[in-house]
C-alpha positions in Angstrom: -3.7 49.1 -24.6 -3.3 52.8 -24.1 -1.6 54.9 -26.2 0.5 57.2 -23.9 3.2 60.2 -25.0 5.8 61.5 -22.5 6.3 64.2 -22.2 9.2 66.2 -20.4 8.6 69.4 -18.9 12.2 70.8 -17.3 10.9 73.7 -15.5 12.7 74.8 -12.6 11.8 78.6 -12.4 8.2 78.0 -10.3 10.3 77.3 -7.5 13.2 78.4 -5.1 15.0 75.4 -5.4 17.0 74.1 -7.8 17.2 71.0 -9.2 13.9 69.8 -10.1 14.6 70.4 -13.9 16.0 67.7 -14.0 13.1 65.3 -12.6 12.0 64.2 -16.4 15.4 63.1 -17.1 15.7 60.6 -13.7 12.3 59.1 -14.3 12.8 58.6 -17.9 16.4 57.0 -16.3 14.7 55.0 -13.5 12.6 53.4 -16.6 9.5 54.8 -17.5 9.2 53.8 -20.9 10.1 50.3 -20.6 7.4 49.7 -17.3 4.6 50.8 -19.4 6.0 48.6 -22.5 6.0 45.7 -20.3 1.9 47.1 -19.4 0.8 46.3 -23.0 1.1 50.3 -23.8 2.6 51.9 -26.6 4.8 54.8 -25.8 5.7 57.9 -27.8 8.3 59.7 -25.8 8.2 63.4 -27.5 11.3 64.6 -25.1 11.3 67.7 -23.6 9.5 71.1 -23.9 11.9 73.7 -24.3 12.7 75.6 -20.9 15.5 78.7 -20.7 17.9 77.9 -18.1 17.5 79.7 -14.8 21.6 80.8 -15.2 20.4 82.7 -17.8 18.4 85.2 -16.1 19.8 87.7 -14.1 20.8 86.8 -10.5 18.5 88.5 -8.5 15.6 87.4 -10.4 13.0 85.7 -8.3 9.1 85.0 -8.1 7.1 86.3 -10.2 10.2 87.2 -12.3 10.0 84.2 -14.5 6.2 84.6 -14.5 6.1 85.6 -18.8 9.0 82.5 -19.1 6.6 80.3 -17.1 3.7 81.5 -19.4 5.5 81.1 -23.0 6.8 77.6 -21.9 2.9 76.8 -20.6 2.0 78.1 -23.8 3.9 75.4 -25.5 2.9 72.5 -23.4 -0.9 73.6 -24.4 -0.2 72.8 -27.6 0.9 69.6 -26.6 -1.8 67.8 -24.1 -4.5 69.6 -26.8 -3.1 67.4 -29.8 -2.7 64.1 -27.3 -5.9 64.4 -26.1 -7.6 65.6 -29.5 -6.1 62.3 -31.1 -7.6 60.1 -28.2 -4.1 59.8 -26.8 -3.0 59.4 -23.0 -0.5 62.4 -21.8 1.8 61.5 -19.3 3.6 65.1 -18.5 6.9 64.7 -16.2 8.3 67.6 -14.1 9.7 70.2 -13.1 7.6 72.4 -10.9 4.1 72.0 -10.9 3.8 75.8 -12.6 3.4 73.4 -15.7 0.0 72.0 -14.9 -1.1 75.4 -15.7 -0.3 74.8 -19.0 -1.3 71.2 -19.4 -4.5 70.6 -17.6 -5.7 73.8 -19.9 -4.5 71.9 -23.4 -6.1 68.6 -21.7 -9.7 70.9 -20.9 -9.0 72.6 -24.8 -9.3 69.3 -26.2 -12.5 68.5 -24.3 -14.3 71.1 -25.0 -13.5 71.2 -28.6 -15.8 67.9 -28.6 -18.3 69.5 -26.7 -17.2 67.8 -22.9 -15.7 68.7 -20.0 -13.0 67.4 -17.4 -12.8 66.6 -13.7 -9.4 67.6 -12.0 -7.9 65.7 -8.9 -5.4 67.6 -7.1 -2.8 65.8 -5.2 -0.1 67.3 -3.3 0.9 68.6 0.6 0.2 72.1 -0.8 -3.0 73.9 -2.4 -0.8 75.7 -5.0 -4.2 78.4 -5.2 -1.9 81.3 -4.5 -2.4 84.7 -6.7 0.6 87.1 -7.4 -1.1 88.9 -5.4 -1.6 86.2 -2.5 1.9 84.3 -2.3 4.7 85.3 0.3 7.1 83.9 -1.8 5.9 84.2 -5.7 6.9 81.6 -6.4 4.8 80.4 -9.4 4.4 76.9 -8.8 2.0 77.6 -5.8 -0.4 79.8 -7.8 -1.2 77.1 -10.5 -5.2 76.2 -9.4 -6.0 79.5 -8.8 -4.9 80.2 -12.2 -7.2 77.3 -13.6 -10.5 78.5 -11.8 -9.7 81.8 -14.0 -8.0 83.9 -11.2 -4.5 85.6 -11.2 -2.4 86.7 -13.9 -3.9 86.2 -17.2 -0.8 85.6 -19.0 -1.6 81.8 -17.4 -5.2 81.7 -18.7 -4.8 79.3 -21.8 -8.9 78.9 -22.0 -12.0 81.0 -22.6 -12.9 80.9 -18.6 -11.6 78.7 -16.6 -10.0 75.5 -17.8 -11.9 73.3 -14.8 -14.9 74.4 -12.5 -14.8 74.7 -8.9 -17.6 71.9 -8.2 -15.3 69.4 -10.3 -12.1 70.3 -8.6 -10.5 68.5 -5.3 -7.5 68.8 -3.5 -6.4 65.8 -2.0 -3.6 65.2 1.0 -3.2 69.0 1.7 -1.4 69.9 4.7 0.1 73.1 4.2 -1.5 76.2 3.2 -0.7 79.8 3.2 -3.4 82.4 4.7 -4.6 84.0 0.8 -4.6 80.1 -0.2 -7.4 79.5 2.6 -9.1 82.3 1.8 -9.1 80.9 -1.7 -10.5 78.3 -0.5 -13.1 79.4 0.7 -13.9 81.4 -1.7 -13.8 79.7 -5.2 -15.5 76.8 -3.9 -13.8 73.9 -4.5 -13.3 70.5 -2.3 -10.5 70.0 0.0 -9.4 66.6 1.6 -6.7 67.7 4.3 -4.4 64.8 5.9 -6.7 65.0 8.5 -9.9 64.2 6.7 -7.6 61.2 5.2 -7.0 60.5 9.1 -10.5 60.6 9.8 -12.5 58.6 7.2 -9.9 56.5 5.3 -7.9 57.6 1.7 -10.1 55.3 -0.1 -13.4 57.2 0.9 -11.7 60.0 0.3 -10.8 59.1 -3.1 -14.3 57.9 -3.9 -16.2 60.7 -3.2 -13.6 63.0 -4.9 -14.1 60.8 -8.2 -17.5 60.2 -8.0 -18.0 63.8 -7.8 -15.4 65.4 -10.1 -16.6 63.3 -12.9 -20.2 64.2 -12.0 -21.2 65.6 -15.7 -17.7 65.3 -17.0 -16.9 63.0 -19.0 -13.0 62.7 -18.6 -10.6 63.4 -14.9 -7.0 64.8 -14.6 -5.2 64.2 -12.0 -2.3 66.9 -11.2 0.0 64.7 -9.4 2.9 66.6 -6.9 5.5 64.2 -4.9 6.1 65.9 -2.2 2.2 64.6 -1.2 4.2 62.0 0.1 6.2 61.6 3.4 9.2 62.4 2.9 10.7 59.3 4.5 9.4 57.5 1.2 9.7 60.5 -1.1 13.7 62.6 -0.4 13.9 64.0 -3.9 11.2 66.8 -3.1 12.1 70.8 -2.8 9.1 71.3 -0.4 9.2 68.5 2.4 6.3 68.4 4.7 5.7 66.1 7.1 2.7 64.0 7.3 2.1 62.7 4.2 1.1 59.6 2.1 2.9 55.9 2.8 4.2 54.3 -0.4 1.0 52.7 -0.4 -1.2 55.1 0.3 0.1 57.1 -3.0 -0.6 53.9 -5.0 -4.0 53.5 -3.7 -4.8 57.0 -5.4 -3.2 55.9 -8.3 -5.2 52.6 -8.9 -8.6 53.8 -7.7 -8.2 56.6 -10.6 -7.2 53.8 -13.2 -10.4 52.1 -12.2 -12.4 54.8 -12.8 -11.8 54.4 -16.8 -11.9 57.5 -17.2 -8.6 59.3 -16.5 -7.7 61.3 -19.4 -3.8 62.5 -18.3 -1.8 63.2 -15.7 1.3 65.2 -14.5 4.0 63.5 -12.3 5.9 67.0 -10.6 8.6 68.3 -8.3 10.9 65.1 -8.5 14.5 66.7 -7.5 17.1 64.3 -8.2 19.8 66.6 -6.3 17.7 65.8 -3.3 16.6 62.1 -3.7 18.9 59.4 -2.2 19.8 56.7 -4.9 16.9 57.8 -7.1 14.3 56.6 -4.9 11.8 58.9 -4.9 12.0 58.7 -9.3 11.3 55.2 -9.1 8.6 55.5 -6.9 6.6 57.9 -9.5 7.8 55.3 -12.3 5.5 53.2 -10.1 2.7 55.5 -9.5 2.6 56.1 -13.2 2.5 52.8 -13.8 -0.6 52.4 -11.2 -2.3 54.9 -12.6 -1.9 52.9 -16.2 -3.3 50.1 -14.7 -0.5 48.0 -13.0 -1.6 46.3 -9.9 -0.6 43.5 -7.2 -2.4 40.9 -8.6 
């Protein structure tokens, strides 16, 4: 039995799109809690982190205009993975944007290194989300989140004493869109990258072996950062940033179970679920599943 807490993260203002503050409310609805009950868990559900409302900012306001909101509300959710994973818990943190994982891979890493360990992170998503202010065409803050974990950008997202995760223990997985800065990134911070087309090439569950094997090299614990729109969208609607190309509804589970097996996952975050984009809630249930694989659910 694991002991898991929910907990809801309705941030919108990462992003261009509205909507997506609203995703922990439809995977709480498509039934969350109950799946994991039926798993054997036991489930705190500690609602959601208080976000301001985007209609309360001015109308013009865009990008890195929300960047100190982003920060205060990242701030909060520190506080929160920290004390779950301090108590030996299992955080399961539902979006909104994926600006939050700056906020809740750091409390996760906190909590690590508070007992003298460190943590593996496994990236998935269509998109590297290793922008800088200084890098991102749009600034929107839910690209820049990894950059900001490695201990570059904005310090106002830096929530650890250097970075919360080290380059050699970091890997993107499914990535098919990039800006220019974020391949430069790339490049230089040094972490590992498995585009679509190295999934093509050598099969997802290589992929997904090497990038465990190696991010828990040393570690002793793995987060994985988990975005929807890594997905095709035929499978996955309810996503403000569609690309083509991505994961079958299998494929996503396979990542899902293959971390589970690893024993050593120590939370994750389930992002970017926009339920004014989905079609009949399908793409909530679908991460109701893959939280559930990750939790140990399988076929048989």
């Amino acid at each position: 039995m694991t002991h898991v807490d929910l907990i809801g993260v309705p941030l919108d203002l990462g992003a261009s799109r509205r909507g997506v503050d609203m995703g922990p409310y439809a995977v709480r609805a498509a039934g969350l809690r109950d799946v994991l009950l039926a798993l054997g868990h036991e489930v705190r559900d500690h609602g959601n982190v208080a976000v301001p409302d985007r209609g309360t900012f001015p109308t013009d306001a865009r990008g890195g205009d929300f960047l100190p909101t982003i920060a205060a509300v990242c701030s909060e959710l520190v506080a929160h993975t920290e004390a779950s994973v301090t108590e030996h818990r299992f955080p399961v943190v539902l979006g909104g944007d994926h600006s939050l994982a700056a906020g809740s891979v750091a409390g996760a890493s906190r909590a690590m290194r508070a007992r003298g360990e460190t943590m593996g992170l496994v990236w998935v998503d269509a998109h590297g989300d290793i922008n800088t202010p200084e890098t991102s065409p749009s600034g929107n803050v839910h690209g820049m989140p990894v950059a900001h974990l490695l201990g570059h950008g904005d310090s106002r997202l830096h929530f650890t004493t250097g970075p919360a995760v080290r380059p050699e223990h970091t890997f993107l997985v499914g990535i098919r869109d990039l800006d220019p800065g974020e391949r430069a990134h790339l490049r230089a911070y040094g972490v590992h990258v498995f585009t679509m087309h190295d999934i093509d090439r050598r099969g997802l569950s290589d992929v997904m072996d090497e990038a465990i094997t190696l991010a828990t090299l040393g570690t002793a614990g793995l987060w994985v950062s988990y975005d929807v729109d890594v997905q095709d969208p035929v499978h996955a609607p309810g996503v403000g940033t569609p690309v083509a190309g991505g994961f079958s509804w299998r494929e996503g589970h396979l990542v899902m179970e293959l971390l589970a097996e690893s024993g050593l996952l120590v939370g994750l975050d389930l992002v970017e679920v926009n339920p004014i984009l989905d079609v009949s809630n399908r793409t909530a249930e679908l991460a109701v599943g893959l939280v559930s694989s990750a939790l140990g659910k399988r076929i048989l």
